[in-house]
N, C-alpha and C positions, 0 to 999 in steps of 0.2 A: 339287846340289839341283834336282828339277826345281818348276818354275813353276806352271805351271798342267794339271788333268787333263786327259784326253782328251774332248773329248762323243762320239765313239765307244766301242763298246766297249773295255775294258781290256786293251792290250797286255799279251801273257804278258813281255814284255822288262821291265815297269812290277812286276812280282812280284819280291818283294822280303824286307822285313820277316818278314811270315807262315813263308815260308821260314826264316828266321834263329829266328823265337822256335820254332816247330815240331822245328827241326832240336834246337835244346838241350832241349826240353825231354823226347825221346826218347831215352834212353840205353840204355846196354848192359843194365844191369836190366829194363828195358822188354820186351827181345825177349826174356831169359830166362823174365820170368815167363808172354810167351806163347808160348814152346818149352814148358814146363812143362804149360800147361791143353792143349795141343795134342796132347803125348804120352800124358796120362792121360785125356782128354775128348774126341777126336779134332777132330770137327768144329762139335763141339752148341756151341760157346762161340763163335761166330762173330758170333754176333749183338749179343753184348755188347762184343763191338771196336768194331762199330758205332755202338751207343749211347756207348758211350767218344766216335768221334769228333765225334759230334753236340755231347756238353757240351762239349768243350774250343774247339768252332766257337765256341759261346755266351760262355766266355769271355771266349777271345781278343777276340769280336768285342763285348762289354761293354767291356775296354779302351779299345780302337781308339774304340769311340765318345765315351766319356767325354772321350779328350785332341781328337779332331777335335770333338766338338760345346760342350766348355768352353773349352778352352786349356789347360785345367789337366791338369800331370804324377797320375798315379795316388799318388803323394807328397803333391802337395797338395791330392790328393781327401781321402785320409788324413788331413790334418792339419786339413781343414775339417772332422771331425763334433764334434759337441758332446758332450763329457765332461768326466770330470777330468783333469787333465794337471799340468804342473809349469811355471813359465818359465826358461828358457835364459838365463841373464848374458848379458847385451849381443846377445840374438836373439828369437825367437820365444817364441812360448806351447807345448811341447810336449802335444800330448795324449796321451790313452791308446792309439789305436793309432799318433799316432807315437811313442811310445815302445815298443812291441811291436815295431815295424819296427825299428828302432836296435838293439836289443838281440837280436831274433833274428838279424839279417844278419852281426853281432859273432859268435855262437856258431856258427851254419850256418857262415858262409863258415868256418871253423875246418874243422869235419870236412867239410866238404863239399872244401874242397881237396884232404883228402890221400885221399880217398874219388876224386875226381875224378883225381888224379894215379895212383893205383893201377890203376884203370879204363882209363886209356891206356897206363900200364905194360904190363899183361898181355898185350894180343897184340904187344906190340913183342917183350918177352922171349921168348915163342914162335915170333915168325917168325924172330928172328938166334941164336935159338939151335943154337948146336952149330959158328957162325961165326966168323970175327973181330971182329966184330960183337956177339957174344956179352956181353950185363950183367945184373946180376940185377933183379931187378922194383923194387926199391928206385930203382939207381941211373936205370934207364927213366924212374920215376914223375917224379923230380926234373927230369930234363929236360924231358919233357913240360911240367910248371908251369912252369920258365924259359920253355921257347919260347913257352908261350902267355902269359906274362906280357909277353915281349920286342915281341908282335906287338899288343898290344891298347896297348902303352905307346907304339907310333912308328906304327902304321899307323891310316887313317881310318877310315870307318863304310864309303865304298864300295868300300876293300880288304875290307875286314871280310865284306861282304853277298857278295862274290865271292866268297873263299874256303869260307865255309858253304856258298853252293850247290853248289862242285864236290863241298864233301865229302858233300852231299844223293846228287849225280848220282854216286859210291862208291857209297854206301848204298842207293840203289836199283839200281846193274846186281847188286850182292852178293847183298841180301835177295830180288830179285823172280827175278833170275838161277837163284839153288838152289831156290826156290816151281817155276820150272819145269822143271827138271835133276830131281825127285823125282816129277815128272808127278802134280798134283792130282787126285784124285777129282772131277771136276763133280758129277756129281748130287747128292754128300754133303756138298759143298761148300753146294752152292746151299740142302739143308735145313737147313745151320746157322744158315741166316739167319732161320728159327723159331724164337720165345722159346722153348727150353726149360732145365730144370735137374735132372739126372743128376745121382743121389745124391752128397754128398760136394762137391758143384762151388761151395756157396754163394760160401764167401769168395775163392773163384778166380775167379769172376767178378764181383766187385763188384772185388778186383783188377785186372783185366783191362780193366774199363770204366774204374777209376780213372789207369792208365797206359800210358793214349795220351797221353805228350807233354803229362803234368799237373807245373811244377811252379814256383816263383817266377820264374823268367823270364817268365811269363807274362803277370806284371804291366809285364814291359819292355818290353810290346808298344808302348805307347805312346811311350817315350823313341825305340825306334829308327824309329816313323812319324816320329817328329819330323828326326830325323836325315838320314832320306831328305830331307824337305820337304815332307811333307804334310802342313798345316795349315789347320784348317777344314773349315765345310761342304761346300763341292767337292768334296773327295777321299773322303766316306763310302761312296758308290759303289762307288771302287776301293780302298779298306781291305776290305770287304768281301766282296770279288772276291779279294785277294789271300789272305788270311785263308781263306778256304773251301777255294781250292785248296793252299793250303800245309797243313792237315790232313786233305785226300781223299787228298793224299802219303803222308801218316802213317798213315793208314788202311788204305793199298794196304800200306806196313810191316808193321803188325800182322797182317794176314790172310795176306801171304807168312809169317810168320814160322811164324802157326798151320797153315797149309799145312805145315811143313817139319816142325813138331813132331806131324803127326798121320800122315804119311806118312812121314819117317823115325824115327821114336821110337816113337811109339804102338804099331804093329804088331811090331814087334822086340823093345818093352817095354824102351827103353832108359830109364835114369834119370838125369836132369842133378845137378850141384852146384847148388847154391842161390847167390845171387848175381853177380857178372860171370864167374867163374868157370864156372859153367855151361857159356859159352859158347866156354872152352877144350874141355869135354868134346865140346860138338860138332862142334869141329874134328876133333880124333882118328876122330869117328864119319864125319866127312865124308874125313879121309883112309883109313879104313879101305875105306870100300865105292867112293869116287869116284878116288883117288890125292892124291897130294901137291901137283901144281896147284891142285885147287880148295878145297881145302885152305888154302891160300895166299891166293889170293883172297877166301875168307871172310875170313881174318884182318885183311885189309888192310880190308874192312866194316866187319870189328868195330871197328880201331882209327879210322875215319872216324866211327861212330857216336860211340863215347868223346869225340876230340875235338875234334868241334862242341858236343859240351857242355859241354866243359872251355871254350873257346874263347867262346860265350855267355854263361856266367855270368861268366867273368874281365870280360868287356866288358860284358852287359849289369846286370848286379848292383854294379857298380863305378860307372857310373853311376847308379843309383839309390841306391847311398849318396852319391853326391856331391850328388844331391839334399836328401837327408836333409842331411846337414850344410851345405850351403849354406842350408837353410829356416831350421837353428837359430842359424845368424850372422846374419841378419833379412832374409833377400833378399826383395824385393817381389815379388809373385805373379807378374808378368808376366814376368819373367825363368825362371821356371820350364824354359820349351822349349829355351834356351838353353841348359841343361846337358844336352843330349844330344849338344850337336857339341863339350863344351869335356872336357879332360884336364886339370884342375887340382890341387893336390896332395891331395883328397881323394878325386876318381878315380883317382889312381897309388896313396896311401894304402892305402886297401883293396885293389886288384891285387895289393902286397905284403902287405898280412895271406894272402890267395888261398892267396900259392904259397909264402913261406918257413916261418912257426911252423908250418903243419900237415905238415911235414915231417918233426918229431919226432912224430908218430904213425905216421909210412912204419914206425919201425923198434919199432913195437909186434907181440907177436910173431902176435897174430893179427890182420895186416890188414884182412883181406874182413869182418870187424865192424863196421870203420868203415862201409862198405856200409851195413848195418843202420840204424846208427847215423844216416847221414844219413836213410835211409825214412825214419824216426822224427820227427826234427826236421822230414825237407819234406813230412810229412803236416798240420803242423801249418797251415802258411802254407795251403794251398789251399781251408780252409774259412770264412778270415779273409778272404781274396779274393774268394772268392761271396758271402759276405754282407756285405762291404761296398759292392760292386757293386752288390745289391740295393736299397742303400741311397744312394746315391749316384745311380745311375741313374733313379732313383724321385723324385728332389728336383729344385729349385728351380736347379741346379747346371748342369744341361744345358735346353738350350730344350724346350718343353712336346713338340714335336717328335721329338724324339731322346731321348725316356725311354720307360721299357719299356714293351711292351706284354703280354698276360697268356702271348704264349710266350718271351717273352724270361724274364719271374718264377718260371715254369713249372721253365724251361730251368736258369736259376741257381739256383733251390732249391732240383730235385733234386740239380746239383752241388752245392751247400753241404750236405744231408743227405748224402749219397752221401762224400763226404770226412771227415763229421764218423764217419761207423761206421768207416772206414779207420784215424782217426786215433785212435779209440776200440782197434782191433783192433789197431795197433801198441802200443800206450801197455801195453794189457794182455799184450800177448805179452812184450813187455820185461820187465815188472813180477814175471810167472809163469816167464822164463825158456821157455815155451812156441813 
């Protein structure tokens, strides 16, 4: 835990957290869907990366403020707005969004695990294939959920914060490495950074803006400042400092990724699969034109990207139901930040829902659905998250101080609009089969 901040500027050594929530909330879908606007839009979508990073800045750093400027976990920001609700035998008053939170973390974490298990499956199965090594995406998948089950179950927060960042410091020699191994275009580059929108591009880019590293984890942001030891007003500073440059990271992601999709795809007119799979087909494209080494190296990207997300939500989504269920056994508010450094059996609880039941959907016969499937469901949390923010940030909850101002309202209402057409366009592509 450290003690107290810096009055100098913010050691990069002190960056932390931002890193961790940024790292899961990026995943393998992420890059494909900006391989995709890359190959078919070249450069012109560059700008809505941008705009992606800026709201998910606003976020994260809504979070961060709320638990440094109340004390209160984003759980029991939740569980403080006034509604209807139901009371809990021998605990709390449940309300309406926490009962929305219980109930969705029950169903997501379901497909989200074997969607998340699959996801690190895939480039394992392609890089040991054809070795001794050799298993099929199935048995991969499963491992995967064990080990990140084994490692969130016995190791701490600053194993935890470690591990993310190497697998950060992967993900960027991989993604920025092949952005320059394909030699960007500057100038075409630099005018993507002009709003514009190329017929056909709408929902690619409201896409594109919506996933930069958007998705419940986001709300963990707070449990794991807690974890580090930043609490209170001191540390807003450096949340904010940490927060900014953990998704400038994420940002530099998205633009190598459109870099690679607009200069190897675009021009060639190559066409990905849809989903993490996708970025199988890039492999093959990258060992076509570059060899089987770098080849190699992407995958080992890819499977870093996979799982730090696999790896954040087992940890950080496990703690956030421990919250939830510690609220509704009657724990008193102040105990709140306390459950970010504790493993109690409702944090290991949910770690096993994570990784064993959704592992009979591994052996459904079209996996890469569940993919879908989770889009679907984690469209739904990130419009329920800006607009409680809005609301919460705006109140009595935080010192008159530390509540929004008209770009912070600005900033979270576009993302709350912004996710609600998202959550609209999955709902209805599902619904139509489209």
């Amino acid at each position: 835990m450290t003690d107290a901040p810096p009055a100098k500027p913010p050691r990069l050594s002190l960056i932390g957290p931002g890193i961790v929530v940024a790292a899961t909330g990026v995943g393998a879908g992420d890059l494909v869907a900006t391989l995709i606007a890359g190959s078919r839009f070249g450069y012109a979508l560059l700008w809505a990366a941008v705009i992606g990073t800026v709201l998910k800045i606003a976020l994260a750093e809504g979070v961060g403020r709320f638990w440094l400027g109340s004390g209160r976990t984003m759980f029991q920001g939740w569980a403080s707005l006034p509604g209807p609700g139901v009371r809990v035998p021998g605990g709390e008053r449940l309300n309406w969004a926490g009962i929305y939170f219980g109930v969705y973390a029950v169903i997501w974490g379901f497909v989200y695990g074997a969607a998340a298990m699959t996801a690190v499956g895939l480039p394992l199965a392609a890089l040991f294939d054809g070795t001794g090594l050799a298993l099929d995406l199935k048995t991969w998948g499963m491992i995967a959920g064990v080990a990140g089950l084994g490692f969130v179950w016995v190791g701490g927060y600053g194993l935890f914060e470690k591990v993310m960042t190497a697998l950060v410091g992967l993900m960027f020699v991989t993604v920025v490495g092949l952005a320059v191994l394909v030699a960007p275009d500057l100038p075409a580059l630099m005018a993507g950074a002009w709003p514009t929108l190329p017929e056909g591009a709408a929902f690619y880019t409201l896409g594109l803006i919506g996933g930069v590293g958007g998705t419940i984890t986001t709300a963990a942001y707070g449990y794991w400042l807690a974890a580090k030891g930043w609490r209170g007003e001191p540390w807003m500073r450096v949340m904010r400092w940490d927060n900014r440059i953990a998704y400038a990271v994420t940002g530099v992601f998205v633009i190598a990724m459109l870099i690679v999709g607009a200069e190897l795809l675009h021009a060639a007119g190559v066409a990905l699969s849809g989903g993490d799979r996708g970025l199988l087909d890039l492999g093959l494209v990258l060992e076509a034109r570059f060899g089987r080494p770098i080849a190699v190296l992407f995958l080992v990207g890819f499977w870093a990207t996979s799982f730090s997300s696999l790896l954040g939500v087992w940890q950080g989504v496990s703690t956030m139901f421990a919250d939830f269920v510690g609220f509704t056994r009657g724990r008193t508010e102040g105990e709140g930040g306390a459950v970010a450094a504790s493993k109690g059996w409702a944090f290991r609880g949910y770690a096993l829902w994570l990784t064993f039941p959704p592992m009979l959907l591994l052996f459904v016969d079209r996996p890469f659905g569940l993919i879908v499937a989770y889009g679907v469901l984690g469209s739904l949390f990130m419009p329920f998250l800006a607009g409680t923010l809005i609301w919460l940030l705006n109140s009595e909850r935080v010192p008159a101080e530390r509540r929004n101002g008209w770009v912070s309202n600005g900033l979270l209402a576009a993302a709350a609009l912004l996710f609600c057409v998202l959550a609209g366009r999955e709902l209805w592509s599902l619904a139509t089969g489209g």
